[in-house]
C-alpha positions as CSV (number, residue, x, y, z in Angstrom):
1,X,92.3,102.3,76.6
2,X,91.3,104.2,73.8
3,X,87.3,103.1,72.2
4,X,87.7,100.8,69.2
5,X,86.5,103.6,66.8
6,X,85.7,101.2,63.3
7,X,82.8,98.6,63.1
8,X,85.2,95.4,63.0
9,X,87.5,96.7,66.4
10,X,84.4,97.4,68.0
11,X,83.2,93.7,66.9
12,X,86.3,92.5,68.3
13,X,86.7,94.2,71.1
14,X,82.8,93.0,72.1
15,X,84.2,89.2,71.1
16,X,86.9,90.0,73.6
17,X,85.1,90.9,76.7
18,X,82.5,88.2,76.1
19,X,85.0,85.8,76.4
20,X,86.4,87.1,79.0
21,X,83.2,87.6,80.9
22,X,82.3,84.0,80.3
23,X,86.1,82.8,81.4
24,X,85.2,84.3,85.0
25,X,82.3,83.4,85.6
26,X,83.1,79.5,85.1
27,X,86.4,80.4,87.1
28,X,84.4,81.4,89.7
29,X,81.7,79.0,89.7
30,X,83.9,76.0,89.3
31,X,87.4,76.8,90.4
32,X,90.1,77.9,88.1
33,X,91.8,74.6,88.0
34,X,88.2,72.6,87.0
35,X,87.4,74.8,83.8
36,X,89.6,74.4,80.3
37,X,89.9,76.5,77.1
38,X,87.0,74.3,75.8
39,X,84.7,75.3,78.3
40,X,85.1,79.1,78.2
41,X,85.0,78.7,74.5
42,X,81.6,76.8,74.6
43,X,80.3,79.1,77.6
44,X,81.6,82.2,75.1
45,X,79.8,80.7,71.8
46,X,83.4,80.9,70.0
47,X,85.5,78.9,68.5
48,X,88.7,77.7,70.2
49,X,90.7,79.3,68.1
50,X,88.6,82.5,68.3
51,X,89.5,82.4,71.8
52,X,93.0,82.3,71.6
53,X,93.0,84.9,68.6
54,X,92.5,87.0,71.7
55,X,94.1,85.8,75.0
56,X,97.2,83.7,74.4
57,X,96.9,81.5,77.5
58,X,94.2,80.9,80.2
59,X,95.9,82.7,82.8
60,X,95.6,85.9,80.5
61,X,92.0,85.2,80.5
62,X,91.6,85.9,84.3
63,X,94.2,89.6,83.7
64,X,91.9,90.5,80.7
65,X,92.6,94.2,82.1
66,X,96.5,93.5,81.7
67,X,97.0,95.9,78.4
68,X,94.9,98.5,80.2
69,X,96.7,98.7,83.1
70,X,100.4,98.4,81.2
71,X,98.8,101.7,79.0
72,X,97.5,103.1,81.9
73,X,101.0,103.7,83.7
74,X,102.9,104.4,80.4
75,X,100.3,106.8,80.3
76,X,100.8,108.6,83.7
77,X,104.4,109.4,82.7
78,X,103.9,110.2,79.1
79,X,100.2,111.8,78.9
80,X,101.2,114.2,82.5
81,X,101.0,117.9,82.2
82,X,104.2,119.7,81.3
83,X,104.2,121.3,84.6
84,X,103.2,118.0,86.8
85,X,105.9,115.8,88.6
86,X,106.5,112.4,87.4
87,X,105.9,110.7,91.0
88,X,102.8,112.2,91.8
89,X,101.3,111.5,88.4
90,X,102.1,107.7,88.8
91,X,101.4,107.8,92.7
92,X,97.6,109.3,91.3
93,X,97.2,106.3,88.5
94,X,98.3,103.6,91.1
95,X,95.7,104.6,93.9
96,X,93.4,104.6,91.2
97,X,94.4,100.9,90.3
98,X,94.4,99.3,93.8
99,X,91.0,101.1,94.2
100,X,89.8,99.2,91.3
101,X,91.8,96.0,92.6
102,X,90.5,96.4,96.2
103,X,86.8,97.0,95.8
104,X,84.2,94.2,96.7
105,X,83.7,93.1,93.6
106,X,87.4,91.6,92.9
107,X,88.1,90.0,96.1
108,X,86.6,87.0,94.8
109,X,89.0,87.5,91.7
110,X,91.9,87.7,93.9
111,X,91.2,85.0,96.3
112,X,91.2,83.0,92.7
113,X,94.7,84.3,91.8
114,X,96.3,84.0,95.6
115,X,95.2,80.1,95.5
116,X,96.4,79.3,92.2
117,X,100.4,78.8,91.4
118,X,99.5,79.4,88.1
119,X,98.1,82.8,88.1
120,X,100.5,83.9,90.6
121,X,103.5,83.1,88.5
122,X,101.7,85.0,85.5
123,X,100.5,87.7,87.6
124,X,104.7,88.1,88.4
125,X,105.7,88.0,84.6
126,X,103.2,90.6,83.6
127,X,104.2,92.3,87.1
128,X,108.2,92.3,85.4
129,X,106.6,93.3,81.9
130,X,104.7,96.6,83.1
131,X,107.5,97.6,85.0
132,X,109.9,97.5,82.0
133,X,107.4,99.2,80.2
134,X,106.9,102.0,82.4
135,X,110.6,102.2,83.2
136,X,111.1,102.4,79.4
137,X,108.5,105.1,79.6
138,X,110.1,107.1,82.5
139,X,114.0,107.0,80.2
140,X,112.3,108.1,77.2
141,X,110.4,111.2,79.2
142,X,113.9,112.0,80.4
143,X,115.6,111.7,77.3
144,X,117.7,108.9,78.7
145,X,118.2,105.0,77.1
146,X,115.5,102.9,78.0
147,X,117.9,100.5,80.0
148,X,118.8,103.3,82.5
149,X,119.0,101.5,85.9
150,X,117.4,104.0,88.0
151,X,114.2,104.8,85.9
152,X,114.0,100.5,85.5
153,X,114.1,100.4,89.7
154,X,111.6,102.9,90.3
155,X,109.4,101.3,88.1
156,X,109.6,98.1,90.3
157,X,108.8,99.9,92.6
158,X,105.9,101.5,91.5
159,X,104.3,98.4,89.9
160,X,105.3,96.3,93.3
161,X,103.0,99.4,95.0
162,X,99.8,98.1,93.5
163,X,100.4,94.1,94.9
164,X,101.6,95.7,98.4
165,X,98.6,97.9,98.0
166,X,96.1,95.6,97.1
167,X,97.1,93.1,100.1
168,X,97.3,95.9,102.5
169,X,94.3,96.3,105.5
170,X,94.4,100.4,104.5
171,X,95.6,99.9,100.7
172,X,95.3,103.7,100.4
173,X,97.3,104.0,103.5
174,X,99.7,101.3,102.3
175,X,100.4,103.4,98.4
176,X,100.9,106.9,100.1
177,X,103.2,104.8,102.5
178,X,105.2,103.2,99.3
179,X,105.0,106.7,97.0
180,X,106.6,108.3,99.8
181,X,109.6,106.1,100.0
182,X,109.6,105.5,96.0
183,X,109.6,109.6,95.7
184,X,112.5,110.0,98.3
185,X,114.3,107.4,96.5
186,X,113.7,109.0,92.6
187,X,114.9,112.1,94.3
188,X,118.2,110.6,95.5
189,X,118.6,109.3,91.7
190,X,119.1,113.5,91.0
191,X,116.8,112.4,88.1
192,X,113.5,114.5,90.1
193,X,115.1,117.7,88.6
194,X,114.4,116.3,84.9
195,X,111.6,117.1,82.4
C-alpha cells in the first residue's frame, strides 16, 4: 500500500503495526487460543478500544497484511501496462505473495493458522472477499459488469493459487503449475482477446 503521507496517518498507521506486532508475538509465545484482546492491548500500550479502532476481530490481528494483499491483486489487473496480459501480471503478483507467505520467517505464522479453526475459517472469508475484489477488478478492466461469471471464476482461482502455493513442497513450481491451467482456462472464456 501506498505511505500514509500526513502526520496523523502516519501516527496511525505506526499505532497499527504496533499492535499488530505485539498481537504476534503473544500468539506465538503463548498459543493463539491462550491470548485475548486484553492482552495484545496491554502488550501494545493501547486502549481496547484503540485496538479495535483498527482490527475489527482478533483473527484480523494475525492477517494484519489482508488490505495489502486485497490492493495488491486489484493492483496487478488495474496498475499493468497497456501492452501487458492480464494472466501474467497476476501470475507475477502471486509468486511474489507465496514468496512472502513461504519464507522462514512465516512458517511459524502458518503453523498458527493451520492449527486454529478459527483463523482458518477467517483466512477462507477473506480468501472469498479478495477474489470478489479482484474479479470485480478483472470485469471493470474489460468493460464488463462486475458479476460476470467468468472474470468471478478466474479470480478463485487465482486467489486459491496462493493457499495451493503456499502448502506446496516447490510453491514456485506449484503457482507456474496453477497459472498455467488458470491461463488456459481465461483463454477458453474468449475474454484473453480483451483490453
Amino acid at each position: 500500500m501506498t505511505e500514509p503521507s500526513g502526520r496523523r496517518e502516519r501516527k496511525k498507521a505506526a499505532t497499527r503495526q504496533k499492535i499488530a506486532e505485539a498481537a504476534l508475538r503473544l500468539f506465538l509465545e503463548r498459543g493463539y487460543d491462550a491470548v485475548g484482546i486484553r492482552d495484545v492491548a496491554a502488550e501494545a500500550d493501547v486502549a481496547v478500544t484503540t485496538l479495535f479502532s483498527h482490527f475489527a476481530s482478533k483473527e484480523a490481528l494475525v492477517f494484519e497484511q489482508d488490505e495489502n494483499f486485497e490492493h495488491r491483486l486489484a493492483q496487478a489487473v488495474i496498475g499493468r501496462p497497456p501492452d501487458e496480459p492480464l494472466i501474467p501480471a497476476l501470475r507475477h503478483e502471486m509468486q511474489a505473495m507465496v514468496r512472502h507467505c513461504t519464507a522462514d520467517s512465516a512458517a511459524p505464522i502458518w503453523h498458527m493458522v493451520d492449527a486454529s479453526p478459527a483463523l482458518r475459517e477467517y483466512e477462507e472469508s477473506m480468501r472469498l472477499r479478495h477474489a470478489e475484489s479482484l474479479g470485480t477488478a478483472i470485469a471493470a478492466d474489460l468493460g464488463l459488469p462486475p458479476a460476470t461469471t467468468a472474470c468471478r471464476t478466474i479470480a478463485r482461482f487465482v486467489v486459491d493459487a496462493h493457499s495451493l502455493g503456499r502448502e506446496a513442497a516447490d510453491p514456485e513450481a506449484a503457482v507456474d503449475e496453477i497459472f498455467r491451467m488458470i491461463e488456459a482456462a481465461w483463454e477458453a472464456t474468449g475474454l484473453a482477446r480483451g483490453r
